[in-house]
C-alpha positions in Angstrom: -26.6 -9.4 72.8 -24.7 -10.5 69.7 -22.7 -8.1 67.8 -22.3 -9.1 64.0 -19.4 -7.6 62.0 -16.6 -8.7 60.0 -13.1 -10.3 61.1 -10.6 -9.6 58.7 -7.1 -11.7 58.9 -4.1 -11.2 56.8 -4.5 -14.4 54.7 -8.0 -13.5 53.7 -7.2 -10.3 52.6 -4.1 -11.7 50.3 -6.7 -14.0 48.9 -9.2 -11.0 48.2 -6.1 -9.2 46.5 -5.4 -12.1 44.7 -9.1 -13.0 43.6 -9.2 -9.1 42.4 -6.1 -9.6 40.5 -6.8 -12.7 38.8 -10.6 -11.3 38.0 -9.2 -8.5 36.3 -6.8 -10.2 34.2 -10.1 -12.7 33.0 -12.0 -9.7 32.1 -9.0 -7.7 30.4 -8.2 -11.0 28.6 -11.3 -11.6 27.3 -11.8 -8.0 25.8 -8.5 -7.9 24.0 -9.4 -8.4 20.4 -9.1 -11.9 18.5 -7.9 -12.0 15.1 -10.4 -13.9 13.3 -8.3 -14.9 9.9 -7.7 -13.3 6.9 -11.4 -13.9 5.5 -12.4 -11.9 8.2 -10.1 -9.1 7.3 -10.9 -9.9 3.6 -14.7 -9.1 4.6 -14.3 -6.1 6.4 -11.8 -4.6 3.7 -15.0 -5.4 1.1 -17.3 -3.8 3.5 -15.6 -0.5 4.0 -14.8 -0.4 0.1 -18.6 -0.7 -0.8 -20.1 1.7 1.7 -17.7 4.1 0.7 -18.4 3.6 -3.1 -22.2 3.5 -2.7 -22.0 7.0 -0.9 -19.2 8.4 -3.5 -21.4 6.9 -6.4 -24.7 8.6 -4.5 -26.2 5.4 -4.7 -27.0 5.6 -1.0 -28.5 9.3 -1.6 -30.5 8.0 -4.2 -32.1 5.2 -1.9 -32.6 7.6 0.9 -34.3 9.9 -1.6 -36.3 7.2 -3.2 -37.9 6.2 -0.1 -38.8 9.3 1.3 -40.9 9.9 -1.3 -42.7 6.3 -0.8 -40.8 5.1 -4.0 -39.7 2.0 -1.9 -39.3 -0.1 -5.0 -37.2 2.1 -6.2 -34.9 2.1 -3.5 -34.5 -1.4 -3.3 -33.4 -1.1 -6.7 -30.8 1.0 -6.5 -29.1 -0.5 -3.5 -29.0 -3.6 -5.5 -27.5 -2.8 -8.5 -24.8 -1.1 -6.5 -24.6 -4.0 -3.8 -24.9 -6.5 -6.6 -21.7 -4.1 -8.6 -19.3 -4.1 -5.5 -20.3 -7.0 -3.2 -18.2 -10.6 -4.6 -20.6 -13.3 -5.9 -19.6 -15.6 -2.8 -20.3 -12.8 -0.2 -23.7 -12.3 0.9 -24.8 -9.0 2.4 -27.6 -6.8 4.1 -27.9 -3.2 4.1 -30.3 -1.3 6.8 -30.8 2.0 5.9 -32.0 4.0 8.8 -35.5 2.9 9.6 -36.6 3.3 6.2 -36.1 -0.9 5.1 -33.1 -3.6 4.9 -31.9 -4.9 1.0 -30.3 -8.7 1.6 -29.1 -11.5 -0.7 -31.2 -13.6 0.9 -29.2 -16.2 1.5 -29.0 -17.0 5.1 -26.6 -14.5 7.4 -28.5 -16.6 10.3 -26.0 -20.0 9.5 -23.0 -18.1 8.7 -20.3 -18.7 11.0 -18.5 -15.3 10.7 -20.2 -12.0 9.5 -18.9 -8.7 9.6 -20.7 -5.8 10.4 -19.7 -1.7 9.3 -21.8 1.0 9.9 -21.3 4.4 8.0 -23.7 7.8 8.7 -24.7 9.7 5.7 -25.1 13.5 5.6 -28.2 14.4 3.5 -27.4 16.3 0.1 -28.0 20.1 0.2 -31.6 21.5 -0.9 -32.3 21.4 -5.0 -31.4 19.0 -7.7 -29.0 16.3 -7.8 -27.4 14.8 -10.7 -25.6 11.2 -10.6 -23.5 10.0 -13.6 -22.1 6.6 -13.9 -19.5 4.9 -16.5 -21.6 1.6 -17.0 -19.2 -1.2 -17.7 -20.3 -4.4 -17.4 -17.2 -6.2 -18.0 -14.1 -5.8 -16.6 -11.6 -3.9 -18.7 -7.9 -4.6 -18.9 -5.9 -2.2 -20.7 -2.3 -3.4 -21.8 0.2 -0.4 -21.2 3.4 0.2 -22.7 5.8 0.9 -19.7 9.2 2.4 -20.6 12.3 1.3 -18.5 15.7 2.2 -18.1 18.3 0.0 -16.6 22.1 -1.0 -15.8 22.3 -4.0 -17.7 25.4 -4.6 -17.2 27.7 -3.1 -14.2 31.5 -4.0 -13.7 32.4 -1.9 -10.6 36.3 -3.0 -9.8 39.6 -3.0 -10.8 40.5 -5.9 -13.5 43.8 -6.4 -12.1 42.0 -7.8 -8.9 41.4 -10.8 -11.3 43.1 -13.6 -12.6 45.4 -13.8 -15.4 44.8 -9.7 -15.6 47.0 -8.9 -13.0 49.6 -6.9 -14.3 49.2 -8.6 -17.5 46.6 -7.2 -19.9 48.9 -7.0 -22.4 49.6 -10.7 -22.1 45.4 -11.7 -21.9 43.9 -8.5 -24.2 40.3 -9.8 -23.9 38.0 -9.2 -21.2 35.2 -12.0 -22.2 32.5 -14.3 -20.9 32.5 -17.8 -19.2 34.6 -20.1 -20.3 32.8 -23.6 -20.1 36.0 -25.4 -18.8 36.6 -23.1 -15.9 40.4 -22.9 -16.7 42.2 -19.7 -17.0 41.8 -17.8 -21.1 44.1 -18.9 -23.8 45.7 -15.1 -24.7 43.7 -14.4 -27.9 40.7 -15.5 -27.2 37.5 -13.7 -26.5 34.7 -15.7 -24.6 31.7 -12.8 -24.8 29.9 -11.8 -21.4 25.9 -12.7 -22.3 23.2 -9.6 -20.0 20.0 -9.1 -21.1 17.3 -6.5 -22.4 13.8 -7.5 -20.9 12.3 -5.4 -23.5 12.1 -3.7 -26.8 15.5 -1.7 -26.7 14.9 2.1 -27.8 18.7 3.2 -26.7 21.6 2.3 -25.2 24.9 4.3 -23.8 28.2 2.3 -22.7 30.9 3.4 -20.6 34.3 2.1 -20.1 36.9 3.7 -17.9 40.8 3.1 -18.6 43.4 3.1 -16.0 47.3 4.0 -17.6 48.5 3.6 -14.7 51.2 5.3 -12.0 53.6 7.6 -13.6 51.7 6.7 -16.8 49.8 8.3 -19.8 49.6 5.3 -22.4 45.8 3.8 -22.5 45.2 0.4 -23.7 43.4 1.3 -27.0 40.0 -0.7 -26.4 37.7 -2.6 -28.9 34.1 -2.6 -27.5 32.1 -5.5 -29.4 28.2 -6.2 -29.1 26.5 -8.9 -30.4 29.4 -9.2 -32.8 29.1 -5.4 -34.2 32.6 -4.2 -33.6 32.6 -0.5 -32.6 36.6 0.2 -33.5 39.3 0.7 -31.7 38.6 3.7 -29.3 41.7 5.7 -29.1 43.8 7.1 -26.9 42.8 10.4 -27.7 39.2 9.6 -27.9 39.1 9.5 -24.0 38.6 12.2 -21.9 40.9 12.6 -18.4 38.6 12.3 -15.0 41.2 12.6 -12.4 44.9 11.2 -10.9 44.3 7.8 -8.9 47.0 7.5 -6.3 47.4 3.7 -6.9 46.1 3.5 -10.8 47.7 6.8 -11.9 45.3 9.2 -14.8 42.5 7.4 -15.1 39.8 8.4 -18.3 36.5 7.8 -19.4 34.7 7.1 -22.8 31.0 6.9 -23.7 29.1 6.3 -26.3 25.6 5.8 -27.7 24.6 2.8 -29.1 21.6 2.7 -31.8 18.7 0.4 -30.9 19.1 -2.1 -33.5 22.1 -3.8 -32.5 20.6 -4.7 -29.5 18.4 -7.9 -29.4 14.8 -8.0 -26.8 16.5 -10.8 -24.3 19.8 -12.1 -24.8 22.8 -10.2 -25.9 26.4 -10.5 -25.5 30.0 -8.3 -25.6 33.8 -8.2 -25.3 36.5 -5.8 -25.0 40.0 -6.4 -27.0 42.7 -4.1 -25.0 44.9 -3.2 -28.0 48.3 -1.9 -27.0 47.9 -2.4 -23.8 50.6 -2.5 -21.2 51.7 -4.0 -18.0 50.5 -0.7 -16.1 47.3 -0.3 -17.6 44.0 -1.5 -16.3 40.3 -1.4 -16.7 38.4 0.6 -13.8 34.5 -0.1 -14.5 31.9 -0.8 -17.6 28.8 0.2 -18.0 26.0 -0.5 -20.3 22.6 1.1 -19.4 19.6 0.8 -22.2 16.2 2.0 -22.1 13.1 -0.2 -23.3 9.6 -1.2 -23.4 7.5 -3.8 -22.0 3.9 -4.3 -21.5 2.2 -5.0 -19.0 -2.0 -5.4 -18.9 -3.6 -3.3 -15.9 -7.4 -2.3 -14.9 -8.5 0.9 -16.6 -8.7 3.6 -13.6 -5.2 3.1 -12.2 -2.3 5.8 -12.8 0.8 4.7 -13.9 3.6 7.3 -13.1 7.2 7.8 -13.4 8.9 10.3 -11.4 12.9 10.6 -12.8 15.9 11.6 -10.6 18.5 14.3 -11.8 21.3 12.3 -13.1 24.6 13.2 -11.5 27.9 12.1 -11.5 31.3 12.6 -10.4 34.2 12.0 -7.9 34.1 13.3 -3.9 37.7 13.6 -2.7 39.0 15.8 0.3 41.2 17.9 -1.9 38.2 19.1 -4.6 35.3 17.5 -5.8 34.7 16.3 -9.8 31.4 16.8 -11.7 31.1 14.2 -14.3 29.1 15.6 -17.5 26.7 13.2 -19.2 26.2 14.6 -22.1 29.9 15.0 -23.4 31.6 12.6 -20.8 34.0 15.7 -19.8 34.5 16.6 -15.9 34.2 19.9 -14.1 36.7 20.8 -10.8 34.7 22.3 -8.0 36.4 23.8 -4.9 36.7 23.6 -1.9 35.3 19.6 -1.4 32.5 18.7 0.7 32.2 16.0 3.1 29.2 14.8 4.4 28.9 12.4 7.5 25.9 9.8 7.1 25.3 10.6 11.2 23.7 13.7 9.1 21.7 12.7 6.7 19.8 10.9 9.0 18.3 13.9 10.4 17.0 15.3 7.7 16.5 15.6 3.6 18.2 19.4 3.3 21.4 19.0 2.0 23.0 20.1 -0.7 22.9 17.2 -3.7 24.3 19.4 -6.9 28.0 18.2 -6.2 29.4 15.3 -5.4 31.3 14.9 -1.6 32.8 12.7 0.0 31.1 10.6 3.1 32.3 9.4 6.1 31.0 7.6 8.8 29.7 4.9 6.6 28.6 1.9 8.6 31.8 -1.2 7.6 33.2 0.8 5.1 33.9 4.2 6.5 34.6 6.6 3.4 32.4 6.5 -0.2 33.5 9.0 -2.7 29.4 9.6 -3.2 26.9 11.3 -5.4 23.4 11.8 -4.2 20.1 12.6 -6.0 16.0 13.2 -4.7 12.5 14.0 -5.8 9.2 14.5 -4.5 6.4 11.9 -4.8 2.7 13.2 -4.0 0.1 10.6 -3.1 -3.3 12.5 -4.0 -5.6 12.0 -1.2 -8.3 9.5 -1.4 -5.7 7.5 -3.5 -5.0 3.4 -2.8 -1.1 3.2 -3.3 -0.8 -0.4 -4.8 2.8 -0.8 -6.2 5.9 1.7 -5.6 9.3 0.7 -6.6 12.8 3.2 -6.9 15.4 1.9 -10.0 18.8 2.6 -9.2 20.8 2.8 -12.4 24.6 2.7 -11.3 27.5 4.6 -13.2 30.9 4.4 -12.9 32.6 2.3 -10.1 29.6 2.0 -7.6 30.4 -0.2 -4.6 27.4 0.3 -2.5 24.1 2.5 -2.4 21.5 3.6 0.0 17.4 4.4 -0.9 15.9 6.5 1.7 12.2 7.6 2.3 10.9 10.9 3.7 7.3 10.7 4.1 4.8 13.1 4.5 5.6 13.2 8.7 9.2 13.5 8.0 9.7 10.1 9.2 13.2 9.1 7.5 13.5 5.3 6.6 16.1 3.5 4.9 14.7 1.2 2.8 17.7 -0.2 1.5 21.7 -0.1 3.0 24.3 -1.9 1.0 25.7 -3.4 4.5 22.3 -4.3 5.9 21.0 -6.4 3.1 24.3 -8.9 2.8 26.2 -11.9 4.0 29.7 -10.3 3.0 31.1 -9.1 5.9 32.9 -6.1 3.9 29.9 -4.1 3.7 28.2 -5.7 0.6 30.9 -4.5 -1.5 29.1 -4.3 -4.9 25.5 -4.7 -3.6 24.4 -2.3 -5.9 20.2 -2.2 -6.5 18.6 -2.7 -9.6 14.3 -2.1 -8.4 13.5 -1.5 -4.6 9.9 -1.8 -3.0 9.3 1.6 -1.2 5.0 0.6 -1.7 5.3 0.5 2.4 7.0 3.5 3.3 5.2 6.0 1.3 2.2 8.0 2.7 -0.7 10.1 1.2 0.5 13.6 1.1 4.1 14.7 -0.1 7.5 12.0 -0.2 10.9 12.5 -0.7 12.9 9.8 -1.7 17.1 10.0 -1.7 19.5 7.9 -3.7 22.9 7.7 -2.3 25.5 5.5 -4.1 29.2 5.3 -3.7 32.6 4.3 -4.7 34.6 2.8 -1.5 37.5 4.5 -0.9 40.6 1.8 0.0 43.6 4.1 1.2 43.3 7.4 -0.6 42.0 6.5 -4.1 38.8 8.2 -4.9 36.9 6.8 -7.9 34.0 8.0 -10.1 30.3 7.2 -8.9 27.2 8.3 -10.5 23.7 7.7 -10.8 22.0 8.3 -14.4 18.3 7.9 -15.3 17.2 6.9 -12.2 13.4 7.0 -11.1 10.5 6.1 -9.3 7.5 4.2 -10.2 4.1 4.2 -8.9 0.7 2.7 -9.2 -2.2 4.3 -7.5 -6.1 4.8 -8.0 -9.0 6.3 -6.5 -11.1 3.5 -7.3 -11.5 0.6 -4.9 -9.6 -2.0 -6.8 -8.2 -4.7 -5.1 -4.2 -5.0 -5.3 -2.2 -7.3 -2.7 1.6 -7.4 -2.7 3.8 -9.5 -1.6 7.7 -8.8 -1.6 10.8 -10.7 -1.3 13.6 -9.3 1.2 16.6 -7.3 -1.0 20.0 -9.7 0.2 23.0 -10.4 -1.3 24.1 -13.8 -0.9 28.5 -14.4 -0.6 30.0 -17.0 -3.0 32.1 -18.5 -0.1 28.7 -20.4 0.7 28.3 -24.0 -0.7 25.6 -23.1 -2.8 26.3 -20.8 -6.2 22.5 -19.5 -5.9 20.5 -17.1 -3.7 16.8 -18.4 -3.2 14.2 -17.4 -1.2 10.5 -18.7 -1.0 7.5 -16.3 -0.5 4.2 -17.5 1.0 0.7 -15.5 -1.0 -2.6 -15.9 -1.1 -5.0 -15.7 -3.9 -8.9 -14.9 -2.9 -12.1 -15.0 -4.7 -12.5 -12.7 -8.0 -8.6 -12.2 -8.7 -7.7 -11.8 -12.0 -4.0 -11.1 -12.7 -1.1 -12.8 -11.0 1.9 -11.3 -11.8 5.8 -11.7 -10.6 7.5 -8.5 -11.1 11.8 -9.5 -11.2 14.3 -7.2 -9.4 17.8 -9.2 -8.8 21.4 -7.8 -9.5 22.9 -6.3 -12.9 25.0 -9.4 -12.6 22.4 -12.0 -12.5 23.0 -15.4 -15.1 19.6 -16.7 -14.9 16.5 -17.2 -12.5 14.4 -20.0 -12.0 10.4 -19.8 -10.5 8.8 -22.8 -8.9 5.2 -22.6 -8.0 3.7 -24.5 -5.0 0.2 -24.8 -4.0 -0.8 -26.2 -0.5 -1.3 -29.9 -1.2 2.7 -29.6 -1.5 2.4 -29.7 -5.4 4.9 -27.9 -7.1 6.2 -26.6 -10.7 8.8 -25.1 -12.6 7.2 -22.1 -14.3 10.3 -19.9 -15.6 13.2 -22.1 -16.0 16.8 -21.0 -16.3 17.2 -21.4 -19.6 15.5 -18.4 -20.4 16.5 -14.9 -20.2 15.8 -12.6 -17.0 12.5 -11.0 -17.5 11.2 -7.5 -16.0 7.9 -9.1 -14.8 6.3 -12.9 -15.5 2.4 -14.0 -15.9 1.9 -16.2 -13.8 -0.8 -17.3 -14.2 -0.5 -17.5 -18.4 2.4 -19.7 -17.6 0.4 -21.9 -15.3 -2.7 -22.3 -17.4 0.1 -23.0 -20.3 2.1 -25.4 -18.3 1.7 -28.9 -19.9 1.8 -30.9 -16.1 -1.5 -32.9 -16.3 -3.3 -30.5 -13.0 -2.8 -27.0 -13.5 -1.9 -25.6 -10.1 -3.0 -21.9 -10.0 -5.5 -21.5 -12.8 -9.0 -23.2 -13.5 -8.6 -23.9 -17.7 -11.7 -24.3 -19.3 -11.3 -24.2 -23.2 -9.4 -21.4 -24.7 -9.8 -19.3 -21.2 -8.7 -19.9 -17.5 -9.1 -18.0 -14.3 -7.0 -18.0 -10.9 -8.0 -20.6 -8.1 -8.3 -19.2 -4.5 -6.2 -20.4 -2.4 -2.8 -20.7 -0.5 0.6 -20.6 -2.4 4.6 -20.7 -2.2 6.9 -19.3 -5.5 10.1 -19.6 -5.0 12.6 -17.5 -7.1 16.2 -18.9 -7.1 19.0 -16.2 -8.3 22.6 -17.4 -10.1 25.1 -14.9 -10.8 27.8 -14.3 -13.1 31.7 -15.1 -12.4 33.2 -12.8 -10.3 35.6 -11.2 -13.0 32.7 -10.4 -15.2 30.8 -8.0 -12.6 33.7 -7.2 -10.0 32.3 -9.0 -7.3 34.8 -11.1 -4.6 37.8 -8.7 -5.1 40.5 -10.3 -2.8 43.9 -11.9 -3.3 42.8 -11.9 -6.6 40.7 -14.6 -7.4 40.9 -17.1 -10.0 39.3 -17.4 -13.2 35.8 -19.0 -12.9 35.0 -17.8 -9.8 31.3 -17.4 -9.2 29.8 -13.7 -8.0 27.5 -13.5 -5.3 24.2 -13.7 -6.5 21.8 -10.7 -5.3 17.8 -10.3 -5.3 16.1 -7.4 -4.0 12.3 -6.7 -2.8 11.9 -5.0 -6.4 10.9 -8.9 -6.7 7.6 -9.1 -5.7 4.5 -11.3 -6.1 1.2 -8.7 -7.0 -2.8 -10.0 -6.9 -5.1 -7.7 -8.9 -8.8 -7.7 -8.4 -10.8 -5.2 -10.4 -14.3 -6.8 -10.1 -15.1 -3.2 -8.0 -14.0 -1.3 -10.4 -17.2 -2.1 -13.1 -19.4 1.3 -12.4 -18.1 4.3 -11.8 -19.8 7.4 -10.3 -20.0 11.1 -10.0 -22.9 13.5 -8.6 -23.4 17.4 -9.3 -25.9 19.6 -8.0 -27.4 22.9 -9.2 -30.8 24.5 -8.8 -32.2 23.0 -12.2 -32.4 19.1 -13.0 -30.4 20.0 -16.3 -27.9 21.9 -14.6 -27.3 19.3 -12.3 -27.0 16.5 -14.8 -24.4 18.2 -16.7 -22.6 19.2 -13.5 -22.4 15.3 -12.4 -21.2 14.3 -16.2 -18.2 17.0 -16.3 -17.0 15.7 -12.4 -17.4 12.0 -13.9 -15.4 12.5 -17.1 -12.5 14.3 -14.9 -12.6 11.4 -12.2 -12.0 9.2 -15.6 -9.3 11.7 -17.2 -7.5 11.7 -13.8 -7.4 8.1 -13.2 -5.8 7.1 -16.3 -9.2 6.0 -18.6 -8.4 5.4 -21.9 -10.8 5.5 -24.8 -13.3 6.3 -22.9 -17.1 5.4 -24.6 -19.7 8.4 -24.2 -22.8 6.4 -25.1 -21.6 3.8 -21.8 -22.0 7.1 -19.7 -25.7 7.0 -17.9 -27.1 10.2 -15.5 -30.6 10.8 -14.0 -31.6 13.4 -11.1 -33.3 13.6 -8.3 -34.9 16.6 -5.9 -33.4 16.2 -2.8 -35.0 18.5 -0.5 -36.8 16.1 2.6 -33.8 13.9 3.1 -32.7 13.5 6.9 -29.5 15.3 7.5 -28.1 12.2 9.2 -28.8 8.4 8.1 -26.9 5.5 9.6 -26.6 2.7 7.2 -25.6 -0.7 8.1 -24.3 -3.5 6.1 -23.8 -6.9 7.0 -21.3 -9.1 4.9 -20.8 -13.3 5.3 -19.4 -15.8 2.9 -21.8 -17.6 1.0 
């Protein structure tokens, strides 16, 4: 008799292993999840917005309400006018809820090609009376804001003797001016002014100038401060106040004063400084003009608009005692012992002290900052979309380099910004001070801590003044599903020892259906000369929409300029008669960066260089490209319930008006509010609702 069975070799079972192997890796691969495009993502972003607007608003409530009590008409009608509120015109949709009946566009999900699906369970409302409430806007509203601003408009952060002709000879070249067209070196009594720029209506303005009598010296150079051709006197000896001894510049002295709104011009202005009775010691340290001003900018009704301040401080970190600068009267303070803190340390954790200034070591390139440091708290309400957050860094004094760190809600610590990390100069960045930094992706719902460091590099043992003064943080939230995209360019700091003068960078965005604002908001270096903005759209069409002849803005429409752009096709905007709107697609916008000479700022500081060299141009992610869409922001709602319909209705009115108050609603028109009430006592406890979105 025959025995059946199996014969198992070697080689047949390495095959099996191998068939097994290469199974499983068909099956894993084909479960891995595809990325299906950014209209995909797009979709499901729309999808998760409605559903969780229709069951904030109570619109899906309503429905569920509605047709338990066989008022299927009435359902349907709800769930319309909320679909039809928050669902795009070129979307379609269908919404199932539970068993009860399925709302569509009726326009064919059966020959779309991609349709997302999202599923969200409602709880049924407790036993008694419901009241909804909705703000009924039918257009889109656009408030225009007035944002105040405070900036370093100007920031000379070296020693002028590191330049030529000053070395040594400020009493032979007495003005400290602007570029001179020729590029040669400054006849001796002439004053060429430096040109910087207000990107708004000036409300106030401080300058600082530091003077150097140098070693075994008391005699100051007497300056003459002149803006926009208003001559501010000679500023005495005796008008400055003593900061501290320099080891290589001997006393060195500060003096500040406040300048009055109207000699300053919105965009371009200009100044000099006249050393009077100067001498061969003496030298100029830093310069300083900061300003504060408004510009305006047009957002959706229903976002906040906050500004969180730092706590100015200022001062001098040195090993034997520290130096508190005072703002209000420019006089110092003497604190002992010092402080040193190493930057191994503050990575750990946001719990030091920041009242006096110290000095810190460990610095990554430059080893030891004489350093001031200053923080705050930023809470991100829950339920909140966080669409724009930027940190200003004003510098004061004679800032070299600066750090912005993020502590979020985790205690996650990231630095955003490092003066070495974000440069081609291979001495640390040396002057790669910020203007505006992007911290948008590092903060969290929940409580932030942000930390300013900023420093003066110490060469050998000389100690200078750094400070930070009216520093802050801006952010832009809502509760509201609004769409808001972002797109940044990197912070860098290009080196003047390239072949090209400029920094530039180009930055790829994308405009989808329903946007209505396309702005550029400008961060680049105190130093800058001028900027130029070239728009590209993908058939490799491309145009100049801020050229450098004009003076560097805070933030650009770019879309205005587009639709006012006299090139025969319009690249960005669809123009019809006196009104145009943005056109979907794909884009490039390129944002080129020149700087100032090198003496003007204080950047290149070696051998010294000569007169006319360029600085290194600088642009940080404070630059960034934003998208707003506030088509889902037309009805708002708010529910209330109570045990009589009246009760209820007035309940749901109060919690709308605060939702308004607290999002920032202006003006707000009572007859536009609308409320009705329902008895909502045979509603399932659980109801799954589905909704299906395509494009159209």
């Amino acid at each position: 008799m025959d025995e059946q069975g199996f014969i198992f070799t070697t080689d047949a079972i390495l095959a099996l292993v191998v068939m097994i192997v290469f199974t499983a890796s068909v099956v894993t691969y084909g479960l891995l999840p595809v990325y299906q495009g950014e209209n995909h993502q797009h979709l499901e972003a729309i999808a998760d917005s409605a559903l969780e607007t229709m069951d904030q608003s109570g619109a899906l409530r309503e429905a569920a309400v509605e047709y338990a009590n066989n008022n299927s008409s009435g359902a349907i009608a709800t769930l319309n006018a909320s679909l039809q509120t928050v669902i795009p015109n070129d979307v379609g949709y269908s919404l199932t809820l539970g068993n009860y009946g399925n709302v569509s566009s009726n326009n064919g999900v059966l020959t779309a090609n991609d349709v997302v699906t999202k599923v969200k369970v409602i709880s049924g409302p407790q036993e008694g009376w419901m009241g909804r409430a909705y703000y009924k806007q039918d257009q889109v509203v656009f408030q225009t804001i007035n944002s105040t601003s405070v900036t370093t408009l100007w920031n000379f952060h070296n020693y002028l003797s590191n330049f030529d002709p000053w070395s040594g000879n400020l009493q032979n070249y007495p003005y400290w001016g602007g570029t001179d067209p020729t590029g040669r070196t400054p006849p001796p009594q002439t004053s060429i002014p430096i040109t910087f720029y207000v990107p708004g209506t000036p409300n106030s303005a401080v300058f600082l100038i530091g003077a150097a009598a140098g070693s075994g010296q008391t005699k100051l150079f007497d300056p003459d401060v002149v803006i926009n051709n208003i001559n501010h006197n000679n500023i005495l000896n005796t008008s400055f106040i003593f900061t501290y001894n320099s080891a290589s510049q001997g006393p060195i002295s500060n003096y500040q004063q406040n300048l009055s709104a109207s000699i300053l011009n919105t965009g371009v202005n200009n100044f000099y400084v006249q050393f009077k009775n100067a001498t061969s010691t003496n030298n100029l340290p830093w310069f300083n003009i900061i300003a504060n001003y408004t510009t305006q900018i047009s957002v959706p009704e229903g976002v906040a608009n906050m500004t969180i301040p730092f706590t100015n401080i200022a001062g001098i970190g040195n090993p034997t005692n520290d130096v508190i600068y005072n703002f209000d009267n420019g006089g110092t303070v003497t604190t002992a012992p010092s402080r040193t803190e190493t930057w191994a340390d503050l990575q750990t954790n946001f719990n030091y002290d920041l009242s006096t200034p110290f000095v810190l070591t460990g610095l990554p390139v430059i080893g030891t900052g004489s350093a001031v440091a200053s923080e705050q708290d930023i809470v991100i309400p829950p339920g909140s979309r966080l669409f724009d957050a930027t940190t200003v860094v004003n510098a004061f004094g004679g800032e070299d380099g600066a750090v912005v760190q993020v502590e979020d809600p985790t205690g996650l610590i990231s630095t955003v910004f490092s003066s070495w990390g974000n440069t081609a100069r291979t001495d640390g960045g040396y002057g790669n001070v910020p203007g505006t930094i992007n911290i948008q992706p590092y903060l969290k719902v929940g409580d932030n801590k942000v930390r300013i460091i900023t420093w003066d590099d110490v060469s050998s043992t000389d100690y200078d003044l750094a400070g930070l003064e009216d520093c802050y943080s801006k952010i832009i939230y809502s509760q509201f599903p609004i769409g808001w995209d972002t797109f940044p360019f990197s912070s860098y700091q290009n080196t003047s020892n390239n072949p090209t003068t400029t920094e530039t960078q180009v930055e790829p965005f994308q405009i989808n259906g329903s946007a209505q604002s396309a702005l550029l908001f400008v961060g680049v270096g105190t130093a800058t000369r001028n900027i130029t903005v070239t728009l590209k759209n993908s058939t490799g069409a491309s145009s100049v929409l801020y050229p450098a002849s004009q003076p560097v803005p805070s933030v650009i429409d770019l879309g205005a300029l587009d639709a006012a752009a006299t090139q025969p096709t319009h690249l960005m905007t669809s123009v019809v008669g006196n009104g145009s709107s943005l056109i979907p697609g794909n884009y490039t916008l390129t944002v080129s960066v020149t700087p100032s000479l090198a003496y003007e700022s204080g950047d290149g500081a070696s051998n010294p260089p000569a007169y006319g060299n360029q600085g290194d141009p600088i642009i940080f992610s404070g630059t960034r490209i934003s998208i707003i869409y506030p088509q889902f922001l037309q009805n708002v709602w708010a529910t209330g319930y109570a045990s009589t319909p009246q009760a209820a209705a007035q309940a749901a009115v109060t919690n709308l008006l605060n939702t308004l108050n607290g999002a920032g609603y202006t003006n707000i028109n009572a007859s536009l509010i609308k409320n009705t009430t329902l008895y909502t006592g045979d509603v399932p406890n659980a109801l799954p609702v589905r909704l299906d979105l395509w494009t159209q």
